[in-house]
C-alpha positions as a printed Julia matrix, in Angstrom:
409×3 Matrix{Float64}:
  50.97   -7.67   -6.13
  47.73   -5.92   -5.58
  44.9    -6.48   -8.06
  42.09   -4.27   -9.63
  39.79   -5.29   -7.08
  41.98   -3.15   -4.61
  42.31    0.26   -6.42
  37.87   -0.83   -7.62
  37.23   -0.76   -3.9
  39.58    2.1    -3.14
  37.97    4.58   -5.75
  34.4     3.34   -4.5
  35.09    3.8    -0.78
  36.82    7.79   -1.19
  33.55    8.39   -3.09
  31.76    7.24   -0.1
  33.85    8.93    2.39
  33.79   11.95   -0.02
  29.83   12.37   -0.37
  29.03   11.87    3.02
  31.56   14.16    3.99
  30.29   16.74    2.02
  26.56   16.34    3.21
  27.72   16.27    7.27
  30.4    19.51    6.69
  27.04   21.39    5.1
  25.23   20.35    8.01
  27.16   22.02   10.85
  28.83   25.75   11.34
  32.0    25.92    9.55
  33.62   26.94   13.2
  32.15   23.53   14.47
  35.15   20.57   15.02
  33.16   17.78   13.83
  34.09   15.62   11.11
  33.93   16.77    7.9
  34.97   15.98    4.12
  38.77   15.03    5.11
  37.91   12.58    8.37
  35.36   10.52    6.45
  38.12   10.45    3.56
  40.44    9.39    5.06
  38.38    7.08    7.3
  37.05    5.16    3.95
  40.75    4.56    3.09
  41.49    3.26    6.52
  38.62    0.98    5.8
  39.48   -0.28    2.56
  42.81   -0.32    3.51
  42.66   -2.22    6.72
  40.14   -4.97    4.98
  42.52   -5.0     2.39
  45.11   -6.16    4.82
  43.01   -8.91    6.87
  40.16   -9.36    9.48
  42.59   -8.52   12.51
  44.43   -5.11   11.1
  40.47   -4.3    10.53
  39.38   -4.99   13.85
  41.58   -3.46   15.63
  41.45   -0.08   13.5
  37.74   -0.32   13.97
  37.93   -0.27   17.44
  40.35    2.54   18.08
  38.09    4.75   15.57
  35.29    3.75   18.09
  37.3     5.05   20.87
  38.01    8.32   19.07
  34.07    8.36   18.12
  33.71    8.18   22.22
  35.67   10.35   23.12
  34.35   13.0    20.64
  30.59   12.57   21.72
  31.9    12.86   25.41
  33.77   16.04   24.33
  30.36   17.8    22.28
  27.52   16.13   23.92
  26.86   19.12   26.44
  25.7    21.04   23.52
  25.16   18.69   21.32
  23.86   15.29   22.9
  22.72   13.92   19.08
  24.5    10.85   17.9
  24.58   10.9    14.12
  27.9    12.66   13.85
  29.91    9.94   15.27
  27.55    7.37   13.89
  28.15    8.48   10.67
  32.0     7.95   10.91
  31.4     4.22   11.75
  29.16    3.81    8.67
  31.56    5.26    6.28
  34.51    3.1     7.72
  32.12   -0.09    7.33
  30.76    0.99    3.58
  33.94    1.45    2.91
  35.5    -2.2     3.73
  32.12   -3.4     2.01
  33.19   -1.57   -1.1
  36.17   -3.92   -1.81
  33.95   -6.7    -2.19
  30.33   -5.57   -2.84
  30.75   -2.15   -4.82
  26.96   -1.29   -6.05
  26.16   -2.77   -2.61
  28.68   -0.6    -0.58
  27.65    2.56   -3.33
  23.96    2.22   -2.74
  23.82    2.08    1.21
  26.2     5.35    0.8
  23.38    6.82   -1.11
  21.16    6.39    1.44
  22.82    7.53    4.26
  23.73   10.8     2.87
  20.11   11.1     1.82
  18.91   10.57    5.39
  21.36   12.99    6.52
  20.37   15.71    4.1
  16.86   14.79    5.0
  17.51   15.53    8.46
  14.64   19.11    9.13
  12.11   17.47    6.9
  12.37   14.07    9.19
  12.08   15.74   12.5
   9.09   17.52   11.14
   7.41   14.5    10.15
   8.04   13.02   13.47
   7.21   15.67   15.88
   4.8    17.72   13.71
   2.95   15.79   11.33
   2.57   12.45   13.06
   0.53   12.87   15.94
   1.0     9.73   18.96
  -2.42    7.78   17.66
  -1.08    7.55   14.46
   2.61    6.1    15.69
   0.63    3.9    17.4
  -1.42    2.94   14.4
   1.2     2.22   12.3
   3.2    -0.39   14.7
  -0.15   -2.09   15.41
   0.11   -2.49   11.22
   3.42   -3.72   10.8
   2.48   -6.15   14.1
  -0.34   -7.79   12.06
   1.53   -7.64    9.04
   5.21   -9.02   10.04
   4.25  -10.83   13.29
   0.95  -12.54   13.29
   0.31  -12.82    9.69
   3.34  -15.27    8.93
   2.37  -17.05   12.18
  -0.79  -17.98   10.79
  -0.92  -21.4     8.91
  -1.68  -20.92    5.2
  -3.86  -24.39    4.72
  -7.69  -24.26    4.27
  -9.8   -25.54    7.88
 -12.96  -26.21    5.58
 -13.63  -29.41    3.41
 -13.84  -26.69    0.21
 -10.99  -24.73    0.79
 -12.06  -21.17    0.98
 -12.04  -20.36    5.1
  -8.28  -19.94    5.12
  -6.38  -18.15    8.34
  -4.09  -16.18    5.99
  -6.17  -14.78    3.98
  -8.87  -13.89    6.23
  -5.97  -12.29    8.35
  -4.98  -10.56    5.05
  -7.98   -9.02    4.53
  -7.54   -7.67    7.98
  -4.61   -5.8     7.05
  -5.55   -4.82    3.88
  -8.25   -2.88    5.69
  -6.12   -1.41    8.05
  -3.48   -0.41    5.61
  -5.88    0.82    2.68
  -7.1     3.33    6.0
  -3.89    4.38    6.62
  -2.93    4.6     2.57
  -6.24    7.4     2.47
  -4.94    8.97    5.81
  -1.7     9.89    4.36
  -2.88   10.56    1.16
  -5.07   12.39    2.11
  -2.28   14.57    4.41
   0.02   14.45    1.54
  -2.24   15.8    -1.54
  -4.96   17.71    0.74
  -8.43   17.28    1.8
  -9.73   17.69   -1.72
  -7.93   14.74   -3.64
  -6.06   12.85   -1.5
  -9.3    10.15   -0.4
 -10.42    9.91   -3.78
  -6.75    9.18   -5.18
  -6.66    7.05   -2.32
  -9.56    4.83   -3.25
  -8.7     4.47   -6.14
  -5.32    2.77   -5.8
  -7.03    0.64   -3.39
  -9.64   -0.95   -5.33
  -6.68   -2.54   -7.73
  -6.69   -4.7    -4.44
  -9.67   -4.55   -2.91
 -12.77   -2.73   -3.43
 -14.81   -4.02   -0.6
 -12.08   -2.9     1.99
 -11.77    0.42    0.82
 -15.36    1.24    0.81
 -16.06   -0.37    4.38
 -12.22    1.63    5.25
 -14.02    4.85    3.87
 -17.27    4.13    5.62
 -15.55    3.7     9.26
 -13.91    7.04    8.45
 -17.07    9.08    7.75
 -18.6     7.21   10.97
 -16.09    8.71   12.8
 -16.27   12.1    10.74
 -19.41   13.15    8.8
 -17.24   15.86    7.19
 -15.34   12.76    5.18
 -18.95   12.38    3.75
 -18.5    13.72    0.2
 -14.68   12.65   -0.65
 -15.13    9.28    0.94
 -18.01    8.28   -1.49
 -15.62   10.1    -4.3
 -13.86    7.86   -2.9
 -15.64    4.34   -2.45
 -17.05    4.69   -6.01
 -13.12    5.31   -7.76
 -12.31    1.71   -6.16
 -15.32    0.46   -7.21
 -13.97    1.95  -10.91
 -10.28    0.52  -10.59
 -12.19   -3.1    -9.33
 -13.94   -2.56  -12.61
 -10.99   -1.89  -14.66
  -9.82   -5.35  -13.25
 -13.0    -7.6   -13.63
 -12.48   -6.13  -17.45
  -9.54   -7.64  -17.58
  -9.69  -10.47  -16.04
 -12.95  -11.78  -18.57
 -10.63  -10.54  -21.59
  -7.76  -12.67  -20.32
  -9.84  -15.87  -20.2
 -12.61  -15.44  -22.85
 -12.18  -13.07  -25.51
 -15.24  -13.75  -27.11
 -17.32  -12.99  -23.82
 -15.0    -9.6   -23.49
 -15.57   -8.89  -27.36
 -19.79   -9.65  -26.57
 -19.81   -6.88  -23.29
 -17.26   -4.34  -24.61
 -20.19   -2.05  -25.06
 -21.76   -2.88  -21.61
 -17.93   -2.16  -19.93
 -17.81    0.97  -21.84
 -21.3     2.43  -20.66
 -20.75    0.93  -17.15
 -17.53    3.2   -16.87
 -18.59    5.97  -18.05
 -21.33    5.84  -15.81
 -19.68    5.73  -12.64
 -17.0     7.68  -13.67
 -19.21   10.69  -14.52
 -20.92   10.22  -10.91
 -17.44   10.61   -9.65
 -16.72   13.85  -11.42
 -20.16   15.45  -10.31
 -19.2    14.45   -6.68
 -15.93   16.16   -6.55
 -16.9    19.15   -8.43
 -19.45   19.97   -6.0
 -17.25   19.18   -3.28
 -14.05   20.91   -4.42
 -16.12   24.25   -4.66
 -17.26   23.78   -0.98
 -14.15   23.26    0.08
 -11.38   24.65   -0.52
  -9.41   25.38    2.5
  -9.99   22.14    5.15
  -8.19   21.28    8.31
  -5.03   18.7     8.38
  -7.09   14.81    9.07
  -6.18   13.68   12.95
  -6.92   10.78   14.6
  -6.35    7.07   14.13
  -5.6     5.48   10.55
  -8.23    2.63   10.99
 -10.13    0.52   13.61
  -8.96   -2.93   13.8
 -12.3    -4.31   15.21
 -13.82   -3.25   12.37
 -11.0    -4.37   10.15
 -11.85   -7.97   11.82
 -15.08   -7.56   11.38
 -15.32   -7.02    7.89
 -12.97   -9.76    7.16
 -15.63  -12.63    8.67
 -18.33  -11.17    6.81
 -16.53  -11.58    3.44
 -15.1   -15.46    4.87
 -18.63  -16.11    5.96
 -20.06  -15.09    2.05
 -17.43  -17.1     0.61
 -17.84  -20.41    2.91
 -21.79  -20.08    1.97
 -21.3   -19.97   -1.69
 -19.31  -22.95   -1.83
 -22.02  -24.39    0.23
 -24.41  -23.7    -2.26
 -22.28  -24.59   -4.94
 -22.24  -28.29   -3.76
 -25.77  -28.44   -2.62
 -26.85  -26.9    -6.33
 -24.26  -28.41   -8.43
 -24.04  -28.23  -12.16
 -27.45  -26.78  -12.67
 -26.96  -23.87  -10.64
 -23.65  -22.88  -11.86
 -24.61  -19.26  -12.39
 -26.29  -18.57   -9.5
 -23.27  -20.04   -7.64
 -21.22  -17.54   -9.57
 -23.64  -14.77   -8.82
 -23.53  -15.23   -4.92
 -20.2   -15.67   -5.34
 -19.7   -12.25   -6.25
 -21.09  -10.91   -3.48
 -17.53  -11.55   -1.74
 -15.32  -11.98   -4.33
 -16.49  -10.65   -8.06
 -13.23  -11.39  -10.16
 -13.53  -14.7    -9.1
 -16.86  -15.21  -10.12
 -15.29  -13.18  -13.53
 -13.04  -16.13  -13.95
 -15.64  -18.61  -13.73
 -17.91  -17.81  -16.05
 -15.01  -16.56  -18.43
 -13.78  -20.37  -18.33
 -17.64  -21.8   -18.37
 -17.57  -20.19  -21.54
 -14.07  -20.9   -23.32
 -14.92  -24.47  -22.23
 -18.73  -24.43  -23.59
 -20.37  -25.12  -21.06
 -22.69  -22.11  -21.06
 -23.88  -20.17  -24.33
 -22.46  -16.45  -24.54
 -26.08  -15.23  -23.75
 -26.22  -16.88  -20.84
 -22.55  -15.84  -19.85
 -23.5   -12.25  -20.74
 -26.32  -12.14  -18.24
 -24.39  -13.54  -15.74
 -21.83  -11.16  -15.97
 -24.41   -8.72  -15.51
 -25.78  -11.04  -12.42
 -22.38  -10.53  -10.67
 -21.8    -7.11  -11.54
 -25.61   -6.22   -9.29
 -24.72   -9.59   -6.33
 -21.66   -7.39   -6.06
 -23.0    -4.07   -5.7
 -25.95   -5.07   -3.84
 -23.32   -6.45   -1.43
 -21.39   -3.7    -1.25
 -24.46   -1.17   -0.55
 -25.48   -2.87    2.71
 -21.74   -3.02    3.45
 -21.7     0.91    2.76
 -24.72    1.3     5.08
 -23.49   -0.56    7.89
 -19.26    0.76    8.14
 -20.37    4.73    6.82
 -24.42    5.04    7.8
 -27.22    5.95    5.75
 -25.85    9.22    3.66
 -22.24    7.84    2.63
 -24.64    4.25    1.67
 -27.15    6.11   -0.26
 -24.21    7.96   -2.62
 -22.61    5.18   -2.97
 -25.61    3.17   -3.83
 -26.44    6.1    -6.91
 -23.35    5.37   -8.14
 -23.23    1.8    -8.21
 -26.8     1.45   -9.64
 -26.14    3.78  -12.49
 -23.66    1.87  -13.14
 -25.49   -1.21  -13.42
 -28.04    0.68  -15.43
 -25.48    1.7   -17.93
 -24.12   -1.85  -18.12
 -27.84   -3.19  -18.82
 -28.56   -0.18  -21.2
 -25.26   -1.67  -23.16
 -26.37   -5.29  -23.15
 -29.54   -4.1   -24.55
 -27.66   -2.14  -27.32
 -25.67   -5.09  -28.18
């Protein structure tokens, strides 16, 4: 007797063969032979049928649809030499076996291929208009250092304190590279006017320090990134901020309930530097060219990376040379490299009593400048000495508006 599962399957799999029948008949003449709402119908019957029925009856029905698939591209190829009309038969004939066992599964992957057929003019455009060879060649060299080397790389600490780790230094590399390539196509995407800054911004919820030295190697390359890219620099520096915010509120509330006024006049700050920025610059510039070129620089990905391992193996240096006493400088220096760290610590140093709330205060402060002194000379030296000195206002008025707060309190 056949069971529910059967007739489950069946329904799913004519759906299939249904939908991406419709999609592929819309996509050709209606003169044109090719196979249509009624041959991927009836080939997701075959295929829930023929599963159904056992692995061999399957088989073999798979392979003489294959021949018939052959035998059709031989037939068109002369003036049509593209693939995905016959491929498209062998997908719905293998969704459609899936369906009697994995329905959502089966349904899903049917989704998805009718989208990508649909799809198919705004696909070719993206590959042979708006991605240009460089950046093809960009984007492997990512998802190399991301898939390949990066799970290659042993995830232990070399150092007696733990903080030079392969991994994450390796990491770091590719969040450099991809937080260049995130701006790139934002900025393609949303236009020369608010794609960097949107960029940054998004990119400072992981890493500040990348995406200003990523937005410094870009203006290097091209001065007129200049204006957007310190737009830019300064909205991670906000969304690293927003983060260091939350990270002291997490772990102390009375230290977050001491600096909410110092937070609040430190964002403002910056944020109103931001605004000034891109109003001037959206009134330059409103028309701009399409960005070309390559998404990032991976010596200067690498490059950056040491640097912030080198910071980090010296404060924990320090740290142990110093030892209780100089707790808060440690914390300080820390921040030069990594500042919600350095949030943590003295968020815990306080819960636990082992520094006053004054003394936490200021050294909350003390990280916020180690931080942005850090991140000035890292400005200078990835974007040169205009994109360093806007990004400097902003992150010193910010710093002023924090102090100005801690005063007021």
């Amino acid at each position: 007797m056949i069971d529910d599962s059967f007739f489950k399957g069946l329904i799913t799999a004519l759906g299939i063969g249904l939908m991406i029948g419709v999609v592929r008949e819309r996509r050709h003449a209606p003169n044109e032979a090719e196979a249509g709402i009624r041959t991927h119908a009836l080939v997701a019957i075959l295929g829930t049928t023929t599963w159904y029925l056992g692995l061999i009856p399957f088989t073999a029905t798979l392979l003489i649809i294959g021949a018939f698939v052959v035998l059709s591209y031989l037939r068109t190829s002369s003036r049509d030499p593209g693939l995905t009309g016959e491929v498209t038969v062998i997908i719905t004939f293998t969704l459609s076996a899936m369906a009697f066992e994995r329905i959502a599964i089966a349904a899903g992957l049917a989704v998805l291929c009718a989208i990508l057929i649909q799809a198919k003019n705004s696909i070719h455009r993206i590959g042979r208009d708006l991605i240009s060879e460089q950046e093809v060649g960009d984007s492997l060299l990512l998802l190399a250092s991301a898939l390949i080397v990066m799970p290659l790389l042993p995830d232990e600490p070399i150092d007696k304190w733990g903080v030079v780790n392969l991994k994450t230094i390796w990491k770091i590399v590719v969040l450099i590279m991809a937080t260049g390539m995130f701006g790139h196509i934002a900025r393609r995407a949303l236009g020369y006017k608010l794609g960097l800054p949107l960029a940054g911004f998004f990119s400072g919820f992981v890493s500040s320090t990348a995406a200003i030295a990523s937005f410094g190697d870009k203006v290097k390359r091209d001065p007129n990134y200049l204006v957007p890219s310190s737009a830019a620099a300064l909205l991670a520096n906000l969304s690293s901020l927003l983060i260091f915010i939350g990270v002291i509120a997490t772990v102390s509330n009375d230290l977050f309930q001491l600096m909410i006024i110092p937070f609040i006049t430190a964002t403002l700050t910056l944020l109103i530097v931001v605004i000034v920025l891109l109003s001037h610059y959206i009134k330059a510039n409103e028309d701009a060219a399409p960005p070309s070129g390559k998404f990032f620089k991976l010596s200067h990905a690498v490059i950056i990376a040491i640097a912030i391992t080198s910071v980090s193996f010296l404060s924990a240096w320090l740290n142990e040379s110093i030892g209780g006493v100089g707790v808060i400088v440690t914390c300080i220096i820390a921040a030069m490299a990594e500042i919600h760290a350095s949030a943590a610590t003295l968020a815990q140093l306080t819960s636990k009593e082992v520094i006053s709330l004054d003394m936490a205060q200021w050294g909350v402060i003390g990280a916020l400048v180690s931080s942005s002194f850090a991140k000035i000379v890292l400005s200078y030296f990835s974007g040169g000495k205009s994109y360093s000195l806007r990004v400097a206002i902003g992150l010193i008025l910010m710093l002023l508006g924090a102090t100005i707060g801690v005063i007021i309190t």
